[in-house]
N, C-alpha and C positions, 0 to 999 in steps of 0.2 A: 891115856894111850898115846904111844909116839909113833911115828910113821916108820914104814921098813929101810932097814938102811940102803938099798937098792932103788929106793925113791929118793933118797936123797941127792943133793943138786948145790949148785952154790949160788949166788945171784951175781953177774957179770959185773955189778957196777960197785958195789960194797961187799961182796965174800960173802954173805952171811948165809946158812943152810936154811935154803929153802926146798920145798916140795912144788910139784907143778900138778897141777888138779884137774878137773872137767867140771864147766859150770852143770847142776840139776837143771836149773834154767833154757840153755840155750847152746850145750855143750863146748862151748869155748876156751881156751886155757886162763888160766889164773893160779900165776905166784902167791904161795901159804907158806908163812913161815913155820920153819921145821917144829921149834918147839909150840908145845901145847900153851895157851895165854887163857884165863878163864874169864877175861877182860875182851877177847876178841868177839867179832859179828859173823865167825863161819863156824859151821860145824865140817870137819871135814870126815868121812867115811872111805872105806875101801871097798870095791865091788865086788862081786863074782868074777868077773874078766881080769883083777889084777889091778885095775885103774883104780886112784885117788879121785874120788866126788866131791864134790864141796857145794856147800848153800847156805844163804844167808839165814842166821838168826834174827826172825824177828817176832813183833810183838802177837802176831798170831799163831806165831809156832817157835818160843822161847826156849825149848825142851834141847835137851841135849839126847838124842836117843841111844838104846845100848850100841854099839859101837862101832860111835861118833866120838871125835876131841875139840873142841871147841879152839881155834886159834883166832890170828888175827893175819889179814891180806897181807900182803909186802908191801904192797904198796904203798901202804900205810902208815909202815915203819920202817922203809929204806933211807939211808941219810943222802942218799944221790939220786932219787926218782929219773927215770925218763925223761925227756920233755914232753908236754901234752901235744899232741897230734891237732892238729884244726881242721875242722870240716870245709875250711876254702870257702865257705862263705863271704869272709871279711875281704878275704884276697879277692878274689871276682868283684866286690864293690869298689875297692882300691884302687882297680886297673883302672876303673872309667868306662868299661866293656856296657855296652846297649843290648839291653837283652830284646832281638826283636818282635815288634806289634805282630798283630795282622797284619795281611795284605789290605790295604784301600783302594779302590777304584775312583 
């Protein structure tokens, strides 16, 4: 099963057609490449509402259900990924910044 062409989308950094989805999880976006991959780790679905779902294929729930098309992330398979975002962690140790104690008397 392929996705409506009305979901259809391009990816800003490489062209390539992609779909934008709603994680089952945690409802968040997540670039799916357009075509179907029987190799990828999502199943993706279409809802009631219109929206593409998507969730991961794993070893408790391997099944592809009727209709679901199993792809693979984009992110996955973009030749020009994002840069990884950092949690600022390393940066705040970097600065030299004191994180302060309690107060002492």
């Amino acid at each position: 099963m392929k996705p409506a062409s009305h979901h259809l989308t391009r990816c800003r950094r490489c062209s390539a057609p992609i779909v934008w989805c709603l994680t089952s999880a945690n409802g968040k976006r997540q670039p799916v490449d357009a075509e179907p991959d029987a190799t990828g780790n999502v199943a993706v679905s279409s809802g009631a509402d219109g929206l593409l779902y998507v969730r991961t294929v794993t070893a408790a729930r391997p099944e592809i259900r009727p209709g679901e098309w199993q792809a693979m992330p984009h992110h996955a398979t973009c030749p020009s990924p994002p840069p990884r975002r950092s949690s600022g962690g390393a940066q705040r140790a970097a600065s030299g910044a004191v994180r302060p104690g309690p107060w002492q008397r």
